[in-house]
N, C-alpha and C positions, 0 to 999 in steps of 0.2 A: 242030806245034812252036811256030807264032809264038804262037799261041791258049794252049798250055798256060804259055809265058812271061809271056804276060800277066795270067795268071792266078796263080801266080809271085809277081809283081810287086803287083797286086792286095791276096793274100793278107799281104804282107810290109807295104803300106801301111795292113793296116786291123791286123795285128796291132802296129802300131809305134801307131797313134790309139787303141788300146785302152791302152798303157802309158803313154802321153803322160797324154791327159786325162784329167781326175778333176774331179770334183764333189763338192762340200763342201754342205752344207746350213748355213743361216743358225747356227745355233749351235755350227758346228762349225769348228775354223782345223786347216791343217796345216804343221807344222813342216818345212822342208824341208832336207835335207843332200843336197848337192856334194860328190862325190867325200870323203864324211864330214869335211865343214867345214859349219855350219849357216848358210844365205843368208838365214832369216827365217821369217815363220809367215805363211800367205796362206791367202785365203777370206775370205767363202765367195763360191760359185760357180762356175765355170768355170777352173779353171788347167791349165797346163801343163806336165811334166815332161820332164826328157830321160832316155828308156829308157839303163839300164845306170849311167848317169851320178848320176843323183837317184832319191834316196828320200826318201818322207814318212811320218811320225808325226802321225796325226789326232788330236785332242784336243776334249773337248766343256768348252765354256762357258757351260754352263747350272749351275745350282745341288745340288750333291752333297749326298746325306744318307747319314750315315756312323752306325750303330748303335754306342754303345760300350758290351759286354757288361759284367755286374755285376763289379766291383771290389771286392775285398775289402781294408778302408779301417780302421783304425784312428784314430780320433778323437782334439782333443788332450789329453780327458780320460779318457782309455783304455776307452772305448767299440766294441766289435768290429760296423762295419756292410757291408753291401755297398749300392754306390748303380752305377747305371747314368745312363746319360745320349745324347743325340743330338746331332752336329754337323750345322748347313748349313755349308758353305764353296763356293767357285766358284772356277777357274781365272780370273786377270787377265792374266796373261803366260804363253802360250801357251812362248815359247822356255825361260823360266828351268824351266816345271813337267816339261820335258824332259831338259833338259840338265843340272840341278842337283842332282835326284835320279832314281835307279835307278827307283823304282815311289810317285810321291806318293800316292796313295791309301792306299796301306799305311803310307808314315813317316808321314803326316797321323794315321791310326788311333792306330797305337802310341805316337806325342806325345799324344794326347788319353787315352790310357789314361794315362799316367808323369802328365800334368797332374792329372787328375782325382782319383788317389791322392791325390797330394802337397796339392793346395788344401785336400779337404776332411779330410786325415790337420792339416791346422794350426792347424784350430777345433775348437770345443767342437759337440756335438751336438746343441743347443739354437740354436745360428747355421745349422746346416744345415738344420734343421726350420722353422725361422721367418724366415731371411733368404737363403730360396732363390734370388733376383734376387742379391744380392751377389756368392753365389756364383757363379753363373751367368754374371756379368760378368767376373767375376777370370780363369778359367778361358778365357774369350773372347777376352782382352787377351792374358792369356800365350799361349796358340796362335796366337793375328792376328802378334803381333808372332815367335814363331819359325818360321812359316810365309812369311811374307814375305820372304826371298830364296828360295824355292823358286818366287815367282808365284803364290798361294795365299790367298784372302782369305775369312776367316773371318768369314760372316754372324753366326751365331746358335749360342747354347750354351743346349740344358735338360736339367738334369738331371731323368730322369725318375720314376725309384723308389729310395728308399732302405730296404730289407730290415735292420729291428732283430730282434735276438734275442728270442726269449720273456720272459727274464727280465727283461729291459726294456722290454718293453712290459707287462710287469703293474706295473712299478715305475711305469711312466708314468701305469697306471689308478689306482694306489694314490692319487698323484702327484695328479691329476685329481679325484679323489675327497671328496680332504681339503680340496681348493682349494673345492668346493661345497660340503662340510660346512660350514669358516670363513664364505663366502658367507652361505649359513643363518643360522648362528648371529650375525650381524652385522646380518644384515636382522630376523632375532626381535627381537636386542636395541634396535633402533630402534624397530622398533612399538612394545613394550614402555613405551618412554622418551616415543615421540607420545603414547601412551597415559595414561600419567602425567600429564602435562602437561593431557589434554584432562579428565581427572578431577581435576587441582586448581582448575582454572578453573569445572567443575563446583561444587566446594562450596562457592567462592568466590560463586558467583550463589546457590547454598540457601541460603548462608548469608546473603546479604542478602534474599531473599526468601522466608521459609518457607511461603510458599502454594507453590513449587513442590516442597519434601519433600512435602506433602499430595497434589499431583499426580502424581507420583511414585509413591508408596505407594496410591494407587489403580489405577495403570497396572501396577504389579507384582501385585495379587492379581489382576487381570482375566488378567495372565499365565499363573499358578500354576492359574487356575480353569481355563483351557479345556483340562488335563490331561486332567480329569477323575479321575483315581486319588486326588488328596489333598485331604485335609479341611482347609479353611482355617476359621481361627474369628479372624477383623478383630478387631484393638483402634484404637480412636479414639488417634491421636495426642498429645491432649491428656491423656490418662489416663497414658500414658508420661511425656509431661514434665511431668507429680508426683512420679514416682519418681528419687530425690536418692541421688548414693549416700553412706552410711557416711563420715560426716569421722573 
């Protein structure tokens, strides 16, 4: 009898050190409630509870990455897209991410879905393609800041893919197309204009030196000859400039 009392006794002390203590790991705090009145967030390491009396909610403070699935997103110049996107955010306040909301990991989501609409449903689709940081910023601001009385601080906002219609993206290759055409024909009509240029300058020197027409006109039938297909028959230059025309 004394022996199985101590045993008893024993078993009652080590199941009371099993609900007492707890261990938290370095990136982890636990929120604790009294009699459901909350006393504070503690960790990590080593703490103590009183069986019956306290209970704790563990919480991790390390950096959360939340997927936010594609959104079907109208533009503000009535472009129909779907954009998805990723949050970091981190717990700061262990008590508020508790106590102020029901489940934050899920209001955190569905605010970043409502956000995500709304920003990029307020530009044109040419801002989202080309000034994806901005948005990205806008989006980060308005969730940081309606997350913060939950304890909730939001690192990083990217939007990751934005899913256009068919129809617009050939309108976009059209788009692209004619942009390289213009190109084209901009850059022809430059040469064209160098070109000019470096041919009046030309007649401008034959014309004060006619031994280079004679140099010329010999470096051109050496051209024509090494064909071989065509019959060249050379007239001397000076037999030409006899020939006057009809006044």
């Amino acid at each position: 009898m004394p022996f199985s009392g101590i045993g008893i006794i024993i078993a009652i002390v080590v199941l009371f050190l099993v609900a007492a203590l707890k261990i938290l790991r370095e990136y982890e705090r636990g929120v604790v409630f009294r009699l459901g009145r909350v006393i504070g967030a503690k960790g990590p390491g080593l703490i103590i509870l009183i069986p019956i009396i306290d209970r704790m909610v563990k919480t991790s403070l390390r950096v959360l990455v939340l997927d936010v699935p594609n959104q079907d997103v109208i533009t503000f110049d009535n472009v129909s897209i779907k954009v998805n996107a990723v949050v970091y955010f981190r717990v700061v306040d262990p008590v508020k991410a508790i106590i102020e909301v029901e489940d934050f990991l899920y209001a955190t989501s569905q605010l970043a879905q409502t956000t995500l609409r709304s920003v990029c449903g307020g530009v044109e689709l040419d801002t989202i393609l080309a000034h994806r940081d901005k948005i990205n910023n806008e989006i980060q601001s308005i969730l940081d800041e309606q997350t913060d009385p939950w304890g909730i601080k939001v690192i990083s906002v990217e939007v990751k893919h934005i899913d256009l219609p068919q129809e617009m993206q050939r309108a976009m290759a059209r788009q692209a197309e004619a942009e390289r055409d213009r190109r084209a024909k901009v850059i022809n009509a430059e040469g064209e204009f160098q070109a000019s240029k470096r041919l009046s300058e030309a007649a401008e020197i034959i014309s004060a030196h006619p031994q280079a027409l004679q140099l010329r006109y010999l470096q051109t039938l050496v051209e024509m000859s090494s064909e071989g297909s065509t019959t060249i028959i050379p007239l001397p230059l000076d037999l030409l400039s006899l020939v006057k025309k009809p006044e």
